[in-house]
MIZA-13098 format. One record per residue (C-alpha): residue number from 0; x, y, z. Coordinates in pm, 1 decimal, m for minus. Example, Ala and Ser with C-alpha at 12.3 -4.5 7.8 and 13.67 -1.06 7.14 Angstrom:
2
0:1230.0:m450.0:780.0
1:1367.0:m106.0:714.0
***
This chain:
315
0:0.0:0.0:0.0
1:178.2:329.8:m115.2
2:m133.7:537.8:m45.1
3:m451.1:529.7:233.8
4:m691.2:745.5:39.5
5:m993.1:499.4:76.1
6:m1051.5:204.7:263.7
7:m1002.2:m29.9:m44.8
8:m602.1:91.8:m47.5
9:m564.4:m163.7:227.8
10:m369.0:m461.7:106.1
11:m584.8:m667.2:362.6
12:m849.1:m518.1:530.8
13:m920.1:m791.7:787.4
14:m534.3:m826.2:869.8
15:m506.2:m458.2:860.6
16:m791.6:m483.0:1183.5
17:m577.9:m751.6:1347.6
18:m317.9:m574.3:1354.2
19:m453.7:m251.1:1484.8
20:m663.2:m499.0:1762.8
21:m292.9:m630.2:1793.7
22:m111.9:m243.2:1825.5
23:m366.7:m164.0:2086.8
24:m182.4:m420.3:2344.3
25:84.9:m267.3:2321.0
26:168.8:38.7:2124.9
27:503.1:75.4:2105.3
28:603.8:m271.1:2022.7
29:694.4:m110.8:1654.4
30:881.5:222.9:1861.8
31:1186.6:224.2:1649.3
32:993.3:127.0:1283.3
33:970.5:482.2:1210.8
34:1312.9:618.2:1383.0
35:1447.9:914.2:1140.0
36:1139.1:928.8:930.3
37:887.8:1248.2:936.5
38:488.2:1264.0:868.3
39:348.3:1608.3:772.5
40:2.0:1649.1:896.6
41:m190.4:1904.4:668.1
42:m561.7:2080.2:780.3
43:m727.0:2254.5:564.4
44:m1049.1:2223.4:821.6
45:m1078.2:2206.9:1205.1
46:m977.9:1857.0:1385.0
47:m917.7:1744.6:1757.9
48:m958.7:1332.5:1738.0
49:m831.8:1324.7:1414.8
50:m507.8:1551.9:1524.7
51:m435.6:1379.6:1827.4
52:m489.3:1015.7:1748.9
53:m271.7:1039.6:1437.6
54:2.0:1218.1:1610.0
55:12.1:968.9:1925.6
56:m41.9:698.8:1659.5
57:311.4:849.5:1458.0
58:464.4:877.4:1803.5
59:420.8:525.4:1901.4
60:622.8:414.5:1555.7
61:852.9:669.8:1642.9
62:790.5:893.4:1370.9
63:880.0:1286.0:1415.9
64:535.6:1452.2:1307.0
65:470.9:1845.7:1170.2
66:181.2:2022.8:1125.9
67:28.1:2318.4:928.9
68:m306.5:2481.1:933.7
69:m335.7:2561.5:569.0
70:m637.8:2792.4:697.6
71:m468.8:3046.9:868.4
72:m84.7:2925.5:789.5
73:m21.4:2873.7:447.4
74:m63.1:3037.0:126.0
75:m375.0:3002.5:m65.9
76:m365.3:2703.2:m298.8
77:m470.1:2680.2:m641.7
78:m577.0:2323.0:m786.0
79:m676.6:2400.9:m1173.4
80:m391.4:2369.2:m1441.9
81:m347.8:2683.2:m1677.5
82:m486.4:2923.4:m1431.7
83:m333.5:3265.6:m1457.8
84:m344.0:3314.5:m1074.6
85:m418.0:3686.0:m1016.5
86:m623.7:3614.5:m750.0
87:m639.2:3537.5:m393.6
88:m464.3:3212.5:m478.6
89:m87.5:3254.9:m463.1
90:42.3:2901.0:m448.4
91:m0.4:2635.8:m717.6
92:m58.6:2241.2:m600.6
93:256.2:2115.7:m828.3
94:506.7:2343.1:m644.7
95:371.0:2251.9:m321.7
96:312.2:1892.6:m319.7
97:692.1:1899.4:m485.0
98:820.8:2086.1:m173.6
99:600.0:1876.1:41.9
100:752.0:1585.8:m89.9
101:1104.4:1705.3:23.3
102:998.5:1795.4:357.6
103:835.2:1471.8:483.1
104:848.4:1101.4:416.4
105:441.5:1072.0:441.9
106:219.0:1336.7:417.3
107:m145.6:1362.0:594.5
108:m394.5:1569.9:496.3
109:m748.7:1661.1:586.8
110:m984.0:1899.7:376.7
111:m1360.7:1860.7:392.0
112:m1645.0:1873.2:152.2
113:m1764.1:2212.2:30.2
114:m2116.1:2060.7:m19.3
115:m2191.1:2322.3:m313.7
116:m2075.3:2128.0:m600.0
117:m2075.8:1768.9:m603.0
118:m1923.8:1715.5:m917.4
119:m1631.5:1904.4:m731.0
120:m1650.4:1692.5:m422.5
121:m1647.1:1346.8:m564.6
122:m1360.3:1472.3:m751.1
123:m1185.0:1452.7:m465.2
124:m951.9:1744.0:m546.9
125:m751.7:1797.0:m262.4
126:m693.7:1493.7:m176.1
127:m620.3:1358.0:m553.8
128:m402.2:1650.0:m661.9
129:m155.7:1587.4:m392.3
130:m179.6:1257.9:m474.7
131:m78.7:1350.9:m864.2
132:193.4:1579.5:m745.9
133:355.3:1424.2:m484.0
134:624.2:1193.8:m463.9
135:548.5:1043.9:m72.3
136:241.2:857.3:40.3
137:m69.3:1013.2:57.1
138:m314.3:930.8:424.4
139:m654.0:1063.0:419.1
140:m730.6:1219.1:767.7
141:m1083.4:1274.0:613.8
142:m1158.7:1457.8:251.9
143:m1466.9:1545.3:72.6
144:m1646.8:1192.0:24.7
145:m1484.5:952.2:245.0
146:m1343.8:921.3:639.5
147:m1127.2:524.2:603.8
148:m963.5:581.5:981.6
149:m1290.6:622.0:1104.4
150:m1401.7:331.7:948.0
151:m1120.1:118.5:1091.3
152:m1151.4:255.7:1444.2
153:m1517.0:207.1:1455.6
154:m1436.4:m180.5:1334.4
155:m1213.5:m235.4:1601.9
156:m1493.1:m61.9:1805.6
157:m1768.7:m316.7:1644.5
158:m1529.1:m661.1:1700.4
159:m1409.3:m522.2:2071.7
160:m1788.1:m525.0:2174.2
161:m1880.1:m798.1:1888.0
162:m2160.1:m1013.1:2001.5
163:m2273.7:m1403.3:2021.1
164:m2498.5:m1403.8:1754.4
165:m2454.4:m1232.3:1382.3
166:m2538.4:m840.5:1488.9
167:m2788.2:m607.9:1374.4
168:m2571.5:m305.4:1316.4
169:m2832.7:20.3:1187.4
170:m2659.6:331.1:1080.0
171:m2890.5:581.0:1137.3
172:m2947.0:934.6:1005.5
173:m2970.7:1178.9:1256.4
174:m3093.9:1595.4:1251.1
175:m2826.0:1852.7:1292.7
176:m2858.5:2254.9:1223.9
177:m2617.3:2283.6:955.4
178:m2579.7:2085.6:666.4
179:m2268.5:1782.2:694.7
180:m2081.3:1591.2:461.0
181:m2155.6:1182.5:373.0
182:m1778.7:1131.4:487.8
183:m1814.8:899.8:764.2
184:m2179.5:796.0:630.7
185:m1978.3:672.8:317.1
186:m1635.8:490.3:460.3
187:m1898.9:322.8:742.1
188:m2120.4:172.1:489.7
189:m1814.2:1.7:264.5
190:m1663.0:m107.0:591.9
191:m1955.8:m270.0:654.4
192:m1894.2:m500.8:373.1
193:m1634.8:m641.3:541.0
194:m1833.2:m738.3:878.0
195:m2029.4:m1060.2:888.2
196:m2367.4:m864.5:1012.7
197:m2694.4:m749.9:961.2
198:m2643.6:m379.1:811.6
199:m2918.8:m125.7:739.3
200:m2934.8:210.4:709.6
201:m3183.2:459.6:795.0
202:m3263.3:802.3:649.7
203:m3554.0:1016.6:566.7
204:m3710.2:1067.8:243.2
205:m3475.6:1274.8:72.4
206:m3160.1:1160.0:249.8
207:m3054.5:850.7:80.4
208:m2654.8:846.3:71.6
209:m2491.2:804.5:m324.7
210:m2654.8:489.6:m439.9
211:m2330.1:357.4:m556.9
212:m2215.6:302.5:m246.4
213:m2503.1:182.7:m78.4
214:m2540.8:m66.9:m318.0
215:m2731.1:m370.5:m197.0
216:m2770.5:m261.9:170.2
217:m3144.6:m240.1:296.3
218:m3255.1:137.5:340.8
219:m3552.8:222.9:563.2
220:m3728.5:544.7:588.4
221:m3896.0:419.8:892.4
222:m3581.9:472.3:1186.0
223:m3823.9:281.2:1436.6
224:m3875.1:m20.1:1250.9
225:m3479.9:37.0:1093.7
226:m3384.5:m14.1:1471.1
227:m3589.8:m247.1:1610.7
228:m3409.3:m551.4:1800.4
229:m3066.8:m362.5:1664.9
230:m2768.5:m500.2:1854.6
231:m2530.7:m182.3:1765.2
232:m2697.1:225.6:1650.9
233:m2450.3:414.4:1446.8
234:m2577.5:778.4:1446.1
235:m2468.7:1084.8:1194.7
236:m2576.7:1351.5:1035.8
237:m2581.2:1435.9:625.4
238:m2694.7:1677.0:418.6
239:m2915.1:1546.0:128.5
240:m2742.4:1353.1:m174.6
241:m2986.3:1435.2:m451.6
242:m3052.8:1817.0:m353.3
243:m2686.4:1821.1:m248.8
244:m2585.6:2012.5:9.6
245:m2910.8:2105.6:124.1
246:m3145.0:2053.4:466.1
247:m3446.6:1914.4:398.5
248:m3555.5:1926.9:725.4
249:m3438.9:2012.4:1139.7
250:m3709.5:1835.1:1315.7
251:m3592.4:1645.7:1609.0
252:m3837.2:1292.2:1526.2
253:m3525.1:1108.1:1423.8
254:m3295.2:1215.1:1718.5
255:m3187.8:895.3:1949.2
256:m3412.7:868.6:2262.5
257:m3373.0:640.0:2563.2
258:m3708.7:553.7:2408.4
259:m3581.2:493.1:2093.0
260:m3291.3:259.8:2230.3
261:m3571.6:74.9:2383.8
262:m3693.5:m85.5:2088.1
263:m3347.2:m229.4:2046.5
264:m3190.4:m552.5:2177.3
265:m2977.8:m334.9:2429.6
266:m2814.1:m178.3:2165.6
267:m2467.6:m23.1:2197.2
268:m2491.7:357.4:2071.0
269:m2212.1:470.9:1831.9
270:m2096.7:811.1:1692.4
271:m1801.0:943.1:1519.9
272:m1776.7:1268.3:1765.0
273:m1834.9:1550.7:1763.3
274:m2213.4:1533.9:1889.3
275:m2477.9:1771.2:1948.1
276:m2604.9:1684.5:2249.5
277:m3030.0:1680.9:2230.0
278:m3012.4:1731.4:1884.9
279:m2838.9:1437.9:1772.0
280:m2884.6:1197.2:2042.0
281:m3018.6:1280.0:2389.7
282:m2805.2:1305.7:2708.1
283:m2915.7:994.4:2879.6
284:m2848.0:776.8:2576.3
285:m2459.8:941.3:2527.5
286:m2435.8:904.8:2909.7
287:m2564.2:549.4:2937.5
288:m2275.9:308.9:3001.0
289:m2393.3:145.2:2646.7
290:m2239.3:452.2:2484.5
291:m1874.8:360.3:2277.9
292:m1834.4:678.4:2110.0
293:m1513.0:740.9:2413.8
294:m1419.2:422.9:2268.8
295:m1424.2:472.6:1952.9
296:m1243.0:786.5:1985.2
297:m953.7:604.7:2174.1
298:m897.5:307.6:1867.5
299:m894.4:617.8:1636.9
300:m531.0:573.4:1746.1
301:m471.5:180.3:1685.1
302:m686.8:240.1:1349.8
303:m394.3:539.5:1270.1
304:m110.6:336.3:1387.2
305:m212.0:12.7:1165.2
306:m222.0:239.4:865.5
307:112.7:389.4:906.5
308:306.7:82.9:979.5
309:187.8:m59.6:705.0
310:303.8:199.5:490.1
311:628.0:191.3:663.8
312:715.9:m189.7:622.4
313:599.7:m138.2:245.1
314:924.7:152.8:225.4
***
């Protein structure tokens, strides 16, 4: 694996999960894999999980780690080729990715969804033109359609806590105020594939994720029935697909309720984090010793670890 763009760069998913499962007893059993090398970490939007875990994760390998806020820190970039850049932008992609590339041995990065042009977005720009450019490996730390080290920390999360029986895992839309990307909605889904379970996904009319990649998995508009006798609730937010971008509505019927959890088979409650507490999911559900979201947070470092060792042992 040269680059961890999307969860299908993994050589071997399932090994990829043991060894993370494997990193978590003892994280610096790899300490000197990484002596003398460097990973830049790159934000073009806000992080604190995502930060953290993949710093501790570099630490643990013994890799030296830098980071920029390309918000408030570095020039402006421009992406398009043959752009006469009299505008705000004053650096092009191919210059930095090249100086990038001489800088660091592996180069994060982590740039969000504009959710105005979805032609844009799948594109992946950001993520892809460093990717073109650059002559180091490439780790997505979350881009414009996809979130893979969420995906493998929430399936450690899912085979810590995995249960006798095949589960009933729902992933669940849930109401926010402002309109959020199908990141995590997306990466969760194709991990999915992976897990021997029952998966279904939940959404209102009107916020059905992209149809490619959801792809023979059972959809419900109904969240009650979606949940019922559900062994693990995944909840998140997304703006609508088809109207892209948009909020089609802010209503708080589809938030998770201790009631809600109820009609479940003692389900564990999962989210990706940040949460909006009582708009998202209420207090007494994200309280209730069911709740893994602390966990998940935590194996966002094993998931980050996995990644960059493998990357590592492949030179």
């Amino acid at each position: 694996m040269k680059n961890f763009i999307k969860l299908e760069d993994l050589t071997n998913f399932n090994e990829t999960l043991s060894q993370a499962i494997d990193l978590k007893k003892n994280i610096t059993k790899y300490s000197a894999l990484g002596k003398g090398k460097t990973l830049g970490m790159l934000f073009f939007n806000p992080s604190l999980r995502t930060r953290l875990s993949t710093q501790k994760a570099a630490n643990s390998l013994g890799v030296h780690s830098m980071i920029m806020n390309f918000s408030n820190e570095a020039w402006a970039l421009e992406f398009e080729n043959g752009t006469r850049m009299t505008g705000i932008r004053s650096e092009h992609i191919k210059e930095a990715a090249g100086v990038v590339s001489q800088y660091f041995d592996m180069v994060a990065i982590r740039a969000f969804a504009s959710l105005t042009n979805k032609e844009k977005d799948e594109a992946e720009i950001v993520l892809n033109s460093f990717s073109k450019y650059a002559t180091i490996p490439i780790i997505n730390m979350e881009s414009a359609t996809a979130h893979p080290l969420q995906a493998l920390a929430d399936a450690i999360t899912l085979t810590e806590h995995r249960t006798p029986h095949r589960p009933k895992i729902v992933l669940t839309w849930a109401p926010h105020p402002k309109a959020l990307p199908h990141a995590v909605g997306n990466s969760f889904t194709k991990m999915m594939k992976n897990i021997d379970a029952e998966f279904i996904i939940a959404n209102p009319e009107g916020y059905a994720l992209n149809p490619e990649i959801t792809k023979g998995v059972k959809i419900y508009t109904n969240q009650d029935k979606a949940i019922e006798g559900a062994d693990f609730v995944y909840a998140k937010s997304w703006c609508s697909y088809e109207q892209y971008g948009q909020i089609l509505r802010t209503d708080d019927k589809w938030m998770i309720t201790p009631k809600k959890m109820k009609l479940t088979n003692n389900a564990k409650f999962m989210h990706c984090l940040p949460v909006r507490r009582n708009v998202v999911v209420a207090d007494s559900v994200l309280d209730n010793p069911n709740s893994l979201v602390i966990k998940q947070s935590e194996n966002r470092i094993y998931a980050a670890q996995a990644v960059l060792k493998e990357i590592l042992e492949n030179g």
